[in-house]
Steps between C-alpha positions, in 0.01 A plus 500: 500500500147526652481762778349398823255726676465355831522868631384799264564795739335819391749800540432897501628621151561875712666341789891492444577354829273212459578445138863453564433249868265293249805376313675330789134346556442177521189513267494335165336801326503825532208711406588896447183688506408781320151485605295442781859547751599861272241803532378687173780809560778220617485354164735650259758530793431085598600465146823672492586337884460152371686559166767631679512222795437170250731607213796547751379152703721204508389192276223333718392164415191598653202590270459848504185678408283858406113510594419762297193730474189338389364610136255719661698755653734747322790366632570156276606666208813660680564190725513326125726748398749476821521120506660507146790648743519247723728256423465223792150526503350181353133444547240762496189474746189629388224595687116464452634296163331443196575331181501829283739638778720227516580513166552847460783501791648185335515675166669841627775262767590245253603178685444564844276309684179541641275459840148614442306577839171349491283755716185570299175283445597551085881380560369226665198375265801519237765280628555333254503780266757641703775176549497487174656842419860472364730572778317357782718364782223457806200668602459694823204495744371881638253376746454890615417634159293207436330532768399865407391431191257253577386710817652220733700540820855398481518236725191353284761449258851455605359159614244450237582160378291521227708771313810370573478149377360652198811699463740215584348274264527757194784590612691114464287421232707751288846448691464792695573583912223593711588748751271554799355801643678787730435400881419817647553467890823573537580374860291165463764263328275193617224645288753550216614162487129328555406688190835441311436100607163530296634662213763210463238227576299652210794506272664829556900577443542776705348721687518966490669634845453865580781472764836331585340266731283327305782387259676267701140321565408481111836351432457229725149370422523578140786221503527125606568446849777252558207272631320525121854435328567188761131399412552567099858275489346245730172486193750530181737181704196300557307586185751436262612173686144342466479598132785318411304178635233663292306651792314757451346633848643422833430527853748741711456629809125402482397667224469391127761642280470470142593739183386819589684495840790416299499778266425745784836359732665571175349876415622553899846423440534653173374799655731515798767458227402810325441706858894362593574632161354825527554553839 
């Protein structure tokens, strides 16, 4: 079954306490990070702490995740190494992705799957080039490292509507989810769920939390509301009672209705089914 990533929370891969809590989370995914959240002499011992933690974890139906090292540093190798060892561990994130990268990390892990982070100007020129890689499940936004490597600010980009539509519409184009941005303020939850709001308007799935707060806000606006799913039976009733007097648009509620508002009421219930399924 497809996962759903309304909530990807990123978890310190050298933090035992917080590795264990993030399993009775309420987050879809769980990222375990072995880079940015692990410091260069932490690494070998993050490693053996999340090895030891995830292979003696109780079957989650959660998706559970590695962010590995990104092919520049001289940690990837190892962290390619170690996540032959862990067993639960289904989908690799890589950061600062490229094709060439991609496939490498496909090619030594077999059949797990993979989250490139797009947070470079080249990983995000190549897009395309990058869906496209076997393995591919949904591509991440890094609006921080972007930022840096166009000489931007962050909050330049963690609102930048420009890259992010670009990156949703690659992203459904090849059946992929597009996962927003980290929100960095911690304490502002209203700013958290304005930008999460955007991200879903512009075709998002889910959104990266950096804390336990923030999940319980991505789950609820990356899903219908029970206004949408009144709204989305209320279209499929109508809709499919004026076709069979072979209408094709209607008025409802004061606003035209036609095909397309049909096929979304339908997406939005089909979803909920899966997040009910999943959940």
């Amino acid at each position: 079954m497809h996962a759903i990533r309304r909530s990807q929370l990123f978890v310190p891969g050298n933090d035992e306490r917080k590795i264990t809590k993030s399993l009775g989370l309420s987050a879809d995914s769980i990222i375990f990070d072995l880079e940015d959240a692990v410091p260069p002499l932490e690494k070998s011992d993050a490693r053996e702490t999340l090895k030891r933690i995830i292979n003696q974890a109780q079957k989650s139906r959660k998706e559970l995740c590695v962010r590995i090292n990104s092919a520049n540093s001289p940690f990837w190798e190892e962290d390619l190494l170690a996540l032959k060892e862990f067993d639960p561990i289904e989908t690799i994130v890589i950061p600062k992705a490229d094709a060439e990268f991609l496939t490498r990390v496909r090619k030594e892990c077999g059949s797990k799957n993979l989250i490139p982070l797009i947070e470079t100007t080249r990983s995000f020129l190549r897009l395309e080039d990058i869906a496209r890689c076997e393995g591919v499940c949904a591509l991440g936004f890094g609006a921080g490292d972007f930022a840096n490597s166009v000489s931007g600010t962050v909050s330049g980009y963690t609102m930048n509507v420009h890259v992010k539509t670009q990156i949703a519409i690659v992203a459904r184009s090849y059946g992929l989810d597009p996962i927003d941005n980290v929100y960095f303020e911690l304490s502002n939850i209203e700013g958290f769920r304005s930008e999460a709001r955007l991200a879903r308007e512009l075709g998002f799935a889910g959104k990266q939390v950096i804390h336990p707060t923030q999940i319980s806000a991505a789950n609820e606006i990356f899903s219908p509301s029970p206004q949408d799913l009144e709204n989305a039976r209320k279209i499929i009733e109508e809709y499919e009672s004026a076709e069979s007097r072979r209408v094709g648009a209607i008025r409802l509620d004061e606003k035209l209705v036609d095909a397309v508002h049909y096929r979304q009421a339908k997406e939005m219930l089909d979803r909920k089914k899966v997040i009910d399924e999943m959940t």
